[in-house]
N, C-alpha and C positions, 0 to 999 in steps of 0.2 A: 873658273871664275876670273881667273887675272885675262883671259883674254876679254872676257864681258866689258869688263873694267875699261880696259884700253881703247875697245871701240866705244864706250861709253862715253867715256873723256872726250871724246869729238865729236859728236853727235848731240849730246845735250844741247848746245847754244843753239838749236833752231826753236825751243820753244825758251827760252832768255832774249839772244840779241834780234832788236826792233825789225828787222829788214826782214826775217825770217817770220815770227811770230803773227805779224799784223798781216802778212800775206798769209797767211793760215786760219787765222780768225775769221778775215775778208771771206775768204772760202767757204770757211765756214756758214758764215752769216747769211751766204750765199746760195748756199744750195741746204735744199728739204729734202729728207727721204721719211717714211716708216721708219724707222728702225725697231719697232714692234716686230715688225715680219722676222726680223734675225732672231726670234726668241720661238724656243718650243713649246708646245702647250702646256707640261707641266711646269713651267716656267715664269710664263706669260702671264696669271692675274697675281703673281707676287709683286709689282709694281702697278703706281696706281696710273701710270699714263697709259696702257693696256690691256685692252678685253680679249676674250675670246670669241672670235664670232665666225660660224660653220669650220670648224676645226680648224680654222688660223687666229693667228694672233696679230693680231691690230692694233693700230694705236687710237686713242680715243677722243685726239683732237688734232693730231697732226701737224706737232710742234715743236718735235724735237730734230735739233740740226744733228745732222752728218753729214760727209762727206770724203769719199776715194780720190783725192786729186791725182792726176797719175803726174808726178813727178819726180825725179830722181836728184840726191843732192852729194854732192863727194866731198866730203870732210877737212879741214883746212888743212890739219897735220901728218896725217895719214895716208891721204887722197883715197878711204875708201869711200864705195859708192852705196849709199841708201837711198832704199825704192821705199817713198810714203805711199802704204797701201792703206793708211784708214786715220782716219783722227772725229772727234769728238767732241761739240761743247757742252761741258758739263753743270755750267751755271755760271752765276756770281753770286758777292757776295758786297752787299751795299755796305758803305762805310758813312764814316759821316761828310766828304767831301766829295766822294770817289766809288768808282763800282771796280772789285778785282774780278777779272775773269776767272774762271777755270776752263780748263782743255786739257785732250791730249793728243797726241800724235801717235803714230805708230808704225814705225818705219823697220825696213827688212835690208840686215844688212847683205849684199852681194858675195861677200866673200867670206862668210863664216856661216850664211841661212838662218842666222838669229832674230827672231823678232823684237825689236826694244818698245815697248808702250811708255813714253817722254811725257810725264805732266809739267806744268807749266808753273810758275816759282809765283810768290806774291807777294802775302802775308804772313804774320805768324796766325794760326788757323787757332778758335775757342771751339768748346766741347759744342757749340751750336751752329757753328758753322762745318762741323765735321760728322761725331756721331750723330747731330740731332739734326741733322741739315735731310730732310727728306728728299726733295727735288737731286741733290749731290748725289746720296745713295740710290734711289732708283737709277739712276745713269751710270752710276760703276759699279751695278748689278748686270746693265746690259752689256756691258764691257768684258763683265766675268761669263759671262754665256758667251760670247764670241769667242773668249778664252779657252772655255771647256769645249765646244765646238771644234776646235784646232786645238786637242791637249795631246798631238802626238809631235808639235813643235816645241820648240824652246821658246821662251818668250821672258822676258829681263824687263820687270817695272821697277819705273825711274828717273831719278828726278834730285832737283838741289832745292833745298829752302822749305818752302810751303810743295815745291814736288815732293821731295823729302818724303814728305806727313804721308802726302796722297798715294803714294807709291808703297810705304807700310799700310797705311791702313787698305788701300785694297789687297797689300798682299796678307794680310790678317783675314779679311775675308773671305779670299781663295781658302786661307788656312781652317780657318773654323767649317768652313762646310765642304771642302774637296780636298781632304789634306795629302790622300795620294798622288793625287795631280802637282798639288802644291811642290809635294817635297820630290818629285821625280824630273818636272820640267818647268819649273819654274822658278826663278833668282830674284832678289830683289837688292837692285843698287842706288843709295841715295848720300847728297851731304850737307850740310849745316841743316838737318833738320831740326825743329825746336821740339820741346816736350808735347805728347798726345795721348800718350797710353792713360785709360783710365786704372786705380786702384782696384780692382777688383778682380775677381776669379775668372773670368774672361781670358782675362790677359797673360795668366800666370805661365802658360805653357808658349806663347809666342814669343821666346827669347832664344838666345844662344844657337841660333838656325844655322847650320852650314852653307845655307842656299841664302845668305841673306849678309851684307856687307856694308858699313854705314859709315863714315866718314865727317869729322869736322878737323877743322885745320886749326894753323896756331905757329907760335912763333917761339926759340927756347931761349930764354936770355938770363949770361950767367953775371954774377958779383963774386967777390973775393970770399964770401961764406955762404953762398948759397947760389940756389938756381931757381928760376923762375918760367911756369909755361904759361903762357899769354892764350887764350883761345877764345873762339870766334862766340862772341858774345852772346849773339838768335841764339844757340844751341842749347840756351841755359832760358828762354824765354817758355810762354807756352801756359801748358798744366798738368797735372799727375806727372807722370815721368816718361824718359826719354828708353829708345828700345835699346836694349844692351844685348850683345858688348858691341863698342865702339872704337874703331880704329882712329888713331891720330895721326895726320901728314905734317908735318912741323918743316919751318929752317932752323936749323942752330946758329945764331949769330956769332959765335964762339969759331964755329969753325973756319976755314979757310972758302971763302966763295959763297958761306953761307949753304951748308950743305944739307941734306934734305931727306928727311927720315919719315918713317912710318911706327906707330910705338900702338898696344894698345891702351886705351887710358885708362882700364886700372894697373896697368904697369911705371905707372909716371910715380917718382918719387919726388919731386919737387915741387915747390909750392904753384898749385892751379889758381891763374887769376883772371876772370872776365872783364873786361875793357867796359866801360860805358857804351851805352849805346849811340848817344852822338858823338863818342869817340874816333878819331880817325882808324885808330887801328882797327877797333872792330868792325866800320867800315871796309876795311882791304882784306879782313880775314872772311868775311862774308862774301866777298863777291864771287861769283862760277870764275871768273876771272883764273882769280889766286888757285881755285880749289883744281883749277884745270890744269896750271900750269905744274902743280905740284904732284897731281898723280900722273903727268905725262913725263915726268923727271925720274918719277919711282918705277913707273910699269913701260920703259921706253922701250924695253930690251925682250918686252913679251913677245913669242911667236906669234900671229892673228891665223892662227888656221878655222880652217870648214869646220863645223861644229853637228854630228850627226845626232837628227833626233830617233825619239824612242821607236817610231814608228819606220823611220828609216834602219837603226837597227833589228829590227825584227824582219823586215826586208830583204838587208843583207846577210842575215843568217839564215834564210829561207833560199835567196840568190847561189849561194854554197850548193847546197841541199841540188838545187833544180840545173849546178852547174852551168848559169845565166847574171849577168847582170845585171843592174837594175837601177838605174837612173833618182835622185833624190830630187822630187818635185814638191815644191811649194806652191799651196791652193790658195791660191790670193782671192780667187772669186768667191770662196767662202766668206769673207771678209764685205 
């Protein structure tokens, strides 16, 4: 997980900062495929932009964007190198001023063979934009078939803010209907996500995941009789509740240099307080910025090694067996 993490922390800002994002969209917007065709026929009239027609799956107006840019991008702190093998527009979501996109990206990192699926940040997301958003969910139905397609890789959904959301709730529903897949080869890392979980029996069993790591930041600041944790404000917006448990990345201003911890938050004993929203503070506790810098302070010291998936292990335990080796290939053309 701590290596996830780490390339994680460097990779996120291509669907955040503008220079990356809007050349992706561009692309987007720019190139049409099927993507009907990537779904199998028991699959296929579970979404309504998709028929069946002489045993392929089709789509039934020809209107949703994809597109495989082949480009490769190497990370600013790191310098590793990711290969964008697929991204996705998945809608928007009209406001009363504004349209927020939704997307993702999906990028393959080089030197660990991890897939990261990167959703794109925005808003704080309502139960109608998210559970009841049909056009969202048929599209990260066909994302989770591409998923289960390639469920002998690793693949890490992920995202800050409104990714956050997007990033749990698709991995919610990897979970509820492939939960072998889920809990074998698949992670899910995100931070300052706001409240999404509905109350209901749904949800009861999507908590406390091993494979699942969540992140909001915050700042500790002490007085002469007490202590105080300052945190990133989004995190407490939303509805129903937030997925626990929750790791906290903090500075303590107390200390020398302002030093820089990781706590879980129901571990915090001092009084928790949320900034306003047009507060400065909760502005800097909010931004990928702050949240990048602090897990690149905490996980600086992580090894980044190759990461073998399951299908790769079972490979080289048969490699053994046949006294051969066997090469660890990633099928991008499935993609």
């Amino acid at each position: 997980m701590e290596t996830f993490i780490k390339e994680w922390s460097d990779i996120q800002n291509i669907v955040i900062e503008k220079e990356f994002y809007k050349f992706i969209l561009d692309e987007l917007r720019a190139n049409e495929q099927d993507v009907c065709e990537l779904l199998d026929s028991n699959y296929c009239e579970k979404t309504i932009h998709c028929i069946l027609y002489k045993n392929k799956c089709v789509s039934k107006d020809r209107i949703q964007p994809i597109h495989k840019p082949s480009v490769t991008i190497t990370s600013s702190t790191y310098k590793i190198k990711f290969e964008v093998i697929d991204s996705m527009y998945l809608g928007n979501i009209q406001l009363t001023t504004t349209k927020i996109d939704l997307y993702y990206c999906m990028v393959r990192s080089t030197q660990t063979n991890v897939i990261y699926i990167l959703f794109s940040s925005g808003i704080v997301l309502t139960k109608l934009d998210l559970q009841e958003n049909r056009e969202l969910n048929d599209r990260l139905h066909i994302l989770i078939g591409k998923i289960i397609k390639n469920k002998q890789y690793v693949h890490v959904l992920a995202g800050h803010s409104m990714g956050c959301v997007l990033a749990l709730y698709t991995g919610y529903l990897l979970f509820s209907k492939y939960k072998n897949v889920f809990t074998s080869n698949i992670f899910v890392l995100g931070s300052a996500g706001a409240k999404w979980m509905l109350d209901d029996n749904h949800y009861v069993t999507y908590t406390n995941l091993p494979n699942i790591k969540i992140f909001l930041s915050g700042e500790l600041r002490h007085s002469k009789s007490k202590c105080k944790m300052l945190l990133d404000c989004y995190t407490n917006e939303g509805f129903g509740r937030e997925y626990r448990p929750l790791s906290v990345i903090y500075k303590d201003t107390n200390k020398e240099n302002g030093a820089i911890y990781e706590t879980p938050f129901d571990d915090i004993k001092c009084q928790i307080e949320y900034p306003d929203k047009n507060n400065s503070q909760c502005q800097k506790f909010h931004q990928w910025a702050y949240y990048k810098k602090l897990l690149q302070t905490i996980y600086k010291d992580v090894f980044v090694s190759r990461v073998i998936s399951s299908r790769a292990k079972s490979e080289t335990r048969r490699s053994k067996t046949e006294k051969s080796k066997k090469s660890i290939r990633f099928d991008s053309e499935l993609f």
